[in-house]
N, C-alpha and C positions, 0 to 999 in steps of 0.2 A: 504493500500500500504506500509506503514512504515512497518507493520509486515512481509509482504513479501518479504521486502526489508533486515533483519538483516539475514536469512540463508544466502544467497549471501554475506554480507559486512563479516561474521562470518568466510566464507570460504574467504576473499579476507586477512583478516589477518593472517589465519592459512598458508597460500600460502608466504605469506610476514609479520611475526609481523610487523617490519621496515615501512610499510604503515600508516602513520601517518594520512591521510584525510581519510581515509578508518576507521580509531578510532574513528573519528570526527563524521565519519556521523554514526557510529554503537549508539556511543553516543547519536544522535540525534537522532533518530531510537528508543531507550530504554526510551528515555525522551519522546516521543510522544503515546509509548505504556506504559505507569505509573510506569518503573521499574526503580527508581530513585538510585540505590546502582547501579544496574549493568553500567547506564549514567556517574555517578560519576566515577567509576572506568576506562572506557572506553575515556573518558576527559581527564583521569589523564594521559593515557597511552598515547594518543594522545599530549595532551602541551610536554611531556618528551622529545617526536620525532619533535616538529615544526621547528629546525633547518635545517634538511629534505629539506622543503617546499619551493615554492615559496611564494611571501609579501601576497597573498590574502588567501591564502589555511594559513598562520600564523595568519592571523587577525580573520578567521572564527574559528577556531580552540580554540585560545584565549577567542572566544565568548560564545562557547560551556563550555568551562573550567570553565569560572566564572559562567555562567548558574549554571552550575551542581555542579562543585568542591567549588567555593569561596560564590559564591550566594551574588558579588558583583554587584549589578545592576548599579550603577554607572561607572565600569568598564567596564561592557557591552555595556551602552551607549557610552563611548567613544571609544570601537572598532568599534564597528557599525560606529558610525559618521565618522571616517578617512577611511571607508569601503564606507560608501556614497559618500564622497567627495572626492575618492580617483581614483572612478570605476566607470563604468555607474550604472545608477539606477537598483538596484537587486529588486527585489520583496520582500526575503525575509529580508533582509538589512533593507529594510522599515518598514515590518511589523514587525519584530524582534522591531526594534527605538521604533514603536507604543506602541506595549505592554510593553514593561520596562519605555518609558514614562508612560503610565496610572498608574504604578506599583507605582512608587513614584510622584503621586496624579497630575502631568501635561497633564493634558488632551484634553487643548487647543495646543499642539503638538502632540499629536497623533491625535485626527481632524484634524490637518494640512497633517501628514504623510499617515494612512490609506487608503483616496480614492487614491492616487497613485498607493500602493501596490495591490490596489485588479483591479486597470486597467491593470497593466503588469500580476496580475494572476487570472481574477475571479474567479479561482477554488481554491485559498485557502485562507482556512479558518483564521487563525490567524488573518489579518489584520479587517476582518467584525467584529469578536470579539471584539478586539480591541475598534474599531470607536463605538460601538454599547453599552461598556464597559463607555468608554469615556462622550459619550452622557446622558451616566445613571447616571452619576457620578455628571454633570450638570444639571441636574433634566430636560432634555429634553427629557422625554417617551413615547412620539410619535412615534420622529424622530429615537429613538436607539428600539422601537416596528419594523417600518418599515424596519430598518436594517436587525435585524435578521430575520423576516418576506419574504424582498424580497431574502436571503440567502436561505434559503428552497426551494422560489419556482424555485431558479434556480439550486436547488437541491446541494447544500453545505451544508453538514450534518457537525453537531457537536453538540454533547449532551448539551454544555452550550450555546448552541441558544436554546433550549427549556428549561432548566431552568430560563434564563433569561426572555424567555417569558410566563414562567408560574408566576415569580414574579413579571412581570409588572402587570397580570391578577390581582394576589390578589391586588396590590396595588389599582390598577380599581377597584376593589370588583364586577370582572367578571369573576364570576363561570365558564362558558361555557366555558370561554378560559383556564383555571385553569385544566377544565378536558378534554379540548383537548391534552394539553401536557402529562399528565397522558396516556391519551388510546394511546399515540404516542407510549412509554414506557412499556404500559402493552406487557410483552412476550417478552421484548427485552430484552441481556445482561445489559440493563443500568435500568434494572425497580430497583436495589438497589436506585437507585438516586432518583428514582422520590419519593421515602419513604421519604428519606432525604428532599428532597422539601416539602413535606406534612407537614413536621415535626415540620419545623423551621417556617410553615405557623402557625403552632396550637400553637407552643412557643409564638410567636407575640403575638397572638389573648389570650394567658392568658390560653389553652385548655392546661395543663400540663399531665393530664391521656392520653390526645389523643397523644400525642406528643411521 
């Protein structure tokens, strides 16, 4: 959906550069499909214009920038937070909180934040990551198994719920599930990855020709 969403926002600033959230969200758009120069740039174009805006569309905006431009996550938390506490609970406000907590190693805040954000949106994905991120982080493999686990079955796709759950398998030193996330991958635009997963599997293990 991101992808099909930047011809649209591409054309809403060619219509109006002066479109400041329409920057924002091209930004966010680019950050979700892995083209991190064109997000930056698009950030950059967007904070220029946030005088524009009304307080909310400057604070998301802000959030984007550091995202992408400063890659100050401590600034990000504290847009977010006056963004929480300022507005009704957003979805992504929360799971945004989630992930830049994990990010600088608090993970007993994003456990906190996460099941919120995926009540107001089971369908996205960030926040399950997150929680599931989190709980890996506290050596609770179960519980962050089940996470990404029940994500699948309610069909919320994202390639690092199956990374993550091919490295719990090794951790288990359960083959079967090891090559379940491989055959998920064979044939798919993300079978680079699951190389990568093998990789760092046979690093571990000392297999350095395999690797």
């Amino acid at each position: 959906r991101m992808m099909e969403a930047i011809p649209l926002l591409k054309r809403a600033v060619e219509l109006d550069p002066d479109f400041a959230y329409a920057w924002s969200l091209l930004s966010l758009s680019y950050t979700s499909t892995g083209r991190q120069e064109l997000a930056a740039e698009c950030a950059a174009k967007a904070y220029a214009l946030r005088d524009r805006v009304n307080e909310y569309e400057k604070l998301a905006i802000a959030n984007f920038y550091h995202g992408s431009v400063t890659g100050n996550i401590d600034k990000r938390i504290e847009v977010l937070n006056v963004l929480k506490q300022t507005y009704p609970p957003v979805w992504s406000v929360l799971g945004g909180l989630a992930a830049n907590y994990n990010q600088i190693g608090q993970s007993e805040q994003a456990i906190a934040l996460a099941p919120e954000a995926i009540r107001l949106n089971p369908k996205f994905a960030l926040p399950r990551l997150a929680l599931g991120q989190a709980l890996l982080h506290l050596n609770l493999y179960r519980e962050a198994k089940e996470v990404f686990e029940q994500a699948l079955r309610q069909q919320v796709e994202r390639t690092e719920f199956h990374a993550l759950l091919y490295q719990l398998a090794f951790i288990e030193g359960d083959a079967a599930g090891m090559r379940r996330q491989l055959d998920w991958a064979s044939g798919k635009p993300e079978e680079y990855a699951a190389l990568d997963w093998q990789g760092q599997a046979a690093t571990f293990g000392g297999e350095w020709r395999k690797a």
